[in-house]
C-alpha positions as CSV (number, residue, x, y, z in Angstrom):
1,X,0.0,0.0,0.0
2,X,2.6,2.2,0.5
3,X,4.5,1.7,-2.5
4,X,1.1,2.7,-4.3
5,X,0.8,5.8,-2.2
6,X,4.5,6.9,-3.2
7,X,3.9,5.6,-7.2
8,X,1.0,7.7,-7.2
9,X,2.7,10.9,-5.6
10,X,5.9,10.5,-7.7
11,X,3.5,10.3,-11.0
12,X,1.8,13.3,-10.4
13,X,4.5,15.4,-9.4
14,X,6.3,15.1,-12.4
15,X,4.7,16.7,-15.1
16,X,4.6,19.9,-12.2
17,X,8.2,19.5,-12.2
18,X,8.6,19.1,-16.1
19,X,6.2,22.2,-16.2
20,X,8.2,24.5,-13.9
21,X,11.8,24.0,-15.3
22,X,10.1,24.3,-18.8
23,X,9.0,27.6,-18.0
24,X,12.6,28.3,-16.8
25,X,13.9,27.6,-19.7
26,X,11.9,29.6,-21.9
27,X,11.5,33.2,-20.3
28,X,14.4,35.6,-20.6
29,X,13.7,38.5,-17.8
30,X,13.8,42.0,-18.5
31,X,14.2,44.5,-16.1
32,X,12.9,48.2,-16.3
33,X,14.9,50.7,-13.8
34,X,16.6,53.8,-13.8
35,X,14.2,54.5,-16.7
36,X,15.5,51.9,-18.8
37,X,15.2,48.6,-20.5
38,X,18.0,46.2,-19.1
39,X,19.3,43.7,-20.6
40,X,18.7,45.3,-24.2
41,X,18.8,44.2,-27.2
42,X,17.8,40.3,-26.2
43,X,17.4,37.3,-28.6
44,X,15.4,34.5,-27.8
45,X,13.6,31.5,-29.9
46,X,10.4,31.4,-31.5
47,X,7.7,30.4,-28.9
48,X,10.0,31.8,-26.1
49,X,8.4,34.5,-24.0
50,X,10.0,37.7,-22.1
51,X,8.8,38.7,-18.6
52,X,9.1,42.6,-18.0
53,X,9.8,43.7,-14.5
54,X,9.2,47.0,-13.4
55,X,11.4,47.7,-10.5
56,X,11.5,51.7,-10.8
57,X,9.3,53.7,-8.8
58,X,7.1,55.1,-11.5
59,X,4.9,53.4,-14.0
60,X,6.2,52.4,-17.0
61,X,4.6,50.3,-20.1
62,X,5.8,48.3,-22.9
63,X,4.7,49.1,-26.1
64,X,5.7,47.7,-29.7
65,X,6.5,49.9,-32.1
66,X,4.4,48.3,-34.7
67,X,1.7,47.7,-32.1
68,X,1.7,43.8,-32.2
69,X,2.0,43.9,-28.0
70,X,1.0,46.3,-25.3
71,X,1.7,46.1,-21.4
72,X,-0.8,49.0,-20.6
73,X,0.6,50.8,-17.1
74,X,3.4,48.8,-14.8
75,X,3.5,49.5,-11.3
76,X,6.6,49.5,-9.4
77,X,7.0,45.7,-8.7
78,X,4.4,44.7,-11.2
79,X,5.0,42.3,-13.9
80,X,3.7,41.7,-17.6
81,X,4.9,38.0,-19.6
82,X,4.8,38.2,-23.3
83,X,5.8,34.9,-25.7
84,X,6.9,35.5,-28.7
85,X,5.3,33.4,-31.4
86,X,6.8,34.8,-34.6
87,X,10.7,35.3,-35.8
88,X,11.3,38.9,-36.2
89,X,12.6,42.1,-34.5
90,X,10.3,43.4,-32.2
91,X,11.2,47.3,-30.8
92,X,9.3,48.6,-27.9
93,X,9.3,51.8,-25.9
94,X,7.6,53.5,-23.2
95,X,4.4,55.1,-23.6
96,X,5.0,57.3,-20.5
97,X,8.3,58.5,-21.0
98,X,9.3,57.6,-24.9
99,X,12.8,57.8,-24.7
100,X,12.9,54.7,-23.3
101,X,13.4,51.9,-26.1
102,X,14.2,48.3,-26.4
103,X,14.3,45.8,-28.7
104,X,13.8,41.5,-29.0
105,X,14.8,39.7,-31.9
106,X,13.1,36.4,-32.1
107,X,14.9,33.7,-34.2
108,X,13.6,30.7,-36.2
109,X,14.1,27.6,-34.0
């Protein structure tokens, strides 16, 4: 019985486990402070996804230039995940203040 218990544990805690690191794996972070974009330019694969982090004490947004994403308004310590589904260059800037600019080139797998 309790070899059933621990089979049964062990089975459902893998795919949580295969789920977490996979999302490891596949999120570059950005980090907005100082009024800017850090690190920038960053690269990343098709289907990968880039988690912006406000950690300045205003708000700040991220905005594509060609207006394929849009964070809205960042809070200090609020965060905004977006995955990149197609290769290109994708430049962004800040709504609020629009001298801040970054860019994310995406790359074929």
């Amino acid at each position: 019985m309790k070899f059933a218990i621990f089979f049964a544990a062990l089975v459902l805690a893998i795919p949580v486990t295969l789920a977490l690191s996979s999302a490891d794996d596949t999120t570059t972070t950005v980090t907005i402070s100082n009024f800017a974009y850090s690190p920038t330019p960053v690269t990343i694969t098709q289907g990968q996804s880039v988690r912006f982090v406000n950690e300045d004490d205003v708000g700040h947004s991220v905005t594509a230039e060609d207006g394929s994403f849009d964070s809205k308004v960042l809070d200090k310590g609020k965060s905004w995940t977006y995955k990149f589904d197609k290769a290109g260059t994708y430049k962004y800037y800040c709504t609020i203040h629009p001298s801040m600019h970054g860019i994310v080139t995406v790359n074929s797998p």
